[in-house]
FIKETOR-972109 format. One record per residue: z, x, y of N, C-alpha, C in turn; residue number from 1. Coordinates in Angstrom, 2 decimals. Layout:
N
     n.zz     n.xx     n.yy    ca.zz    ca.xx    ca.yy     c.zz     c.xx     c.yy  num
        Z        X        Y        Z        X        Y        Z        X        Y  NUM
...
This chain:
66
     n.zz     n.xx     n.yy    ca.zz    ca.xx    ca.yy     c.zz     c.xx     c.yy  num
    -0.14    16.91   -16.48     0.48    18.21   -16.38     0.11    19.03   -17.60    1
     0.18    20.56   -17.55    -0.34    21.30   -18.33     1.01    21.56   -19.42    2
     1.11    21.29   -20.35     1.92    21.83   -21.11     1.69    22.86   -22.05    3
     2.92    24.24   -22.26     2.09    25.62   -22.38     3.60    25.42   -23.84    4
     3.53    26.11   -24.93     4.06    26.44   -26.15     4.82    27.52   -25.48    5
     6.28    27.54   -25.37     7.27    27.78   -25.14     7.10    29.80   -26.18    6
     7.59    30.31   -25.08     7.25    31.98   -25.61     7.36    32.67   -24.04    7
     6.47    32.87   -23.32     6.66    33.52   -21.91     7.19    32.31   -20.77    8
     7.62    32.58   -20.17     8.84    32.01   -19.40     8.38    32.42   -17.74    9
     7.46    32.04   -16.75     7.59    32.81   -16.04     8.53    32.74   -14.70   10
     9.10    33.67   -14.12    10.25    33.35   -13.23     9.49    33.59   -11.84   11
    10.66    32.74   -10.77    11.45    31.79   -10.79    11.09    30.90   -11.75   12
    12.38    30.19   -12.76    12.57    28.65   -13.14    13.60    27.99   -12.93   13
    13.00    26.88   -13.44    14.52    25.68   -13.33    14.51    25.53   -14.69   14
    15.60    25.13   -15.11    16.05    24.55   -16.24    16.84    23.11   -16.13   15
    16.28    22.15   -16.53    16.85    21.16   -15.86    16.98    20.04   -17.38   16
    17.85    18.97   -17.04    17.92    17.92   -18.37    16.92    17.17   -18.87   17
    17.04    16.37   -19.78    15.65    15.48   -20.03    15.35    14.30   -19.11   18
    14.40    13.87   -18.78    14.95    13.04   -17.36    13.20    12.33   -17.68   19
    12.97    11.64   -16.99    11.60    10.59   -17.08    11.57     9.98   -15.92   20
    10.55     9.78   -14.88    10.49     8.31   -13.41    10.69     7.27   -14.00   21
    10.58     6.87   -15.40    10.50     5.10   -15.75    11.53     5.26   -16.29   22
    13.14     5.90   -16.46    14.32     5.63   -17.35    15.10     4.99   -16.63   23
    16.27     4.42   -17.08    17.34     3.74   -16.31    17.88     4.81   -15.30   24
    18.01     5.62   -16.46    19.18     6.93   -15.80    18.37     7.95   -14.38   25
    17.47     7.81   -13.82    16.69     8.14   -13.26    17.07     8.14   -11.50   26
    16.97     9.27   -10.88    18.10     9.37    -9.78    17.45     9.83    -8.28   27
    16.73     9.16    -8.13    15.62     9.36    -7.00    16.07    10.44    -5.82   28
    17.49    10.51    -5.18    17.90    11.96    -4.62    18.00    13.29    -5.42   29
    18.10    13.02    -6.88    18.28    14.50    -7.93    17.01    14.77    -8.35   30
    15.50    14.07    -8.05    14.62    14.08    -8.24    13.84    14.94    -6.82   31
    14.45    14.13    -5.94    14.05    15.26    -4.60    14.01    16.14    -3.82   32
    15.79    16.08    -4.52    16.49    18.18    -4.54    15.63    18.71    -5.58   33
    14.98    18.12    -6.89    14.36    19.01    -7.89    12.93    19.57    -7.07   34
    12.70    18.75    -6.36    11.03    18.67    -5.73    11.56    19.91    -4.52   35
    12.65    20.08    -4.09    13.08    20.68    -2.98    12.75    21.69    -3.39   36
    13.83    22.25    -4.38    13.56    23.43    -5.21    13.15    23.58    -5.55   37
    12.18    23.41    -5.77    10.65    24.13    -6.73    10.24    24.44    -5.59   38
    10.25    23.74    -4.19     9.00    24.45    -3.06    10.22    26.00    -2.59   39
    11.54    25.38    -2.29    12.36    26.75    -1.59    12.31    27.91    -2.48   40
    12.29    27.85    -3.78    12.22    28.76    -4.78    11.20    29.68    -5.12   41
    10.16    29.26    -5.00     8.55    29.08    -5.53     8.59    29.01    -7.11   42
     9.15    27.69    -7.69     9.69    28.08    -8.96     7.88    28.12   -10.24   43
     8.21    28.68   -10.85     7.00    29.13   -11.50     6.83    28.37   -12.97   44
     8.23    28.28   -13.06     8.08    27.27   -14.83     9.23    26.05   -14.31   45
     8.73    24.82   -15.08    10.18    23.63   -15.09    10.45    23.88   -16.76   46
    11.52    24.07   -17.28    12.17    23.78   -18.40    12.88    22.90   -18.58   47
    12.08    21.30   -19.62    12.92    20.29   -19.95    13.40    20.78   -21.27   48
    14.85    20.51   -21.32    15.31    20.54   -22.16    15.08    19.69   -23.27   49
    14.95    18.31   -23.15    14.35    17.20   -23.75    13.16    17.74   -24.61   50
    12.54    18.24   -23.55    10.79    18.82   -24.47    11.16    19.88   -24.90   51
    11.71    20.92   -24.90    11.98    21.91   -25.97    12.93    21.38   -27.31   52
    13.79    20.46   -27.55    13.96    19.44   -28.99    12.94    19.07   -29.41   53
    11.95    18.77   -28.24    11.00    17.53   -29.38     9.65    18.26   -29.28   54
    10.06    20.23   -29.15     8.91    20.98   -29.32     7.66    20.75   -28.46   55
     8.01    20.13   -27.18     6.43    19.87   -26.27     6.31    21.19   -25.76   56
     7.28    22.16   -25.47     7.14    23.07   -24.72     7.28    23.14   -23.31   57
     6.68    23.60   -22.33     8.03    23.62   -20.85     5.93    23.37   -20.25   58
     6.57    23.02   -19.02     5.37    22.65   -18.14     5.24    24.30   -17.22   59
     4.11    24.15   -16.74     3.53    25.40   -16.14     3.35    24.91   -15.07   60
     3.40    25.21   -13.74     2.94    25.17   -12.69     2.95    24.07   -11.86   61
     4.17    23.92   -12.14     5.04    22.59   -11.99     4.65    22.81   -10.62   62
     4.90    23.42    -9.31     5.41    23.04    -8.41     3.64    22.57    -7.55   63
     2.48    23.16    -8.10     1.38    22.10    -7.86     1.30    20.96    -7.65   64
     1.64    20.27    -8.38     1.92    19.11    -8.53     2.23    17.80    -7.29   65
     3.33    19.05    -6.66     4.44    18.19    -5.43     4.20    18.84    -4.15   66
């Protein structure tokens, strides 16, 4: 995934928690409403919160992906 330095924002987004496929805490239906919404939305940015603490910056064009 492309990760872009946090500054333009483009909308639709999600803003969503820090979350990973390989964590315990990891919730395979809150993962597929996320996948939902990105297609019903046409969401344009995902914002982890997680990666904006640890400065990765927000992913672009998230909904490619899925």
């Amino acid at each position: 995934m492309k990760k872009k330095t946090v500054g333009k924002l483009r909308l639709p987004l999600i803003i969503t928690g820090d979350w990973c496929i390989g964590s315990k805490d990891f919730s395979k239906p809150a993962f597929e409403q996320l996948c939902s919404d990105v297609e019903r939305y046409k969401v344009k940015s995902l914002v982890i919160v997680g990666n904006l603490f640890q400065a990765q910056g927000y992913i672009e064009g998230f909904n490619q992906y899925f």
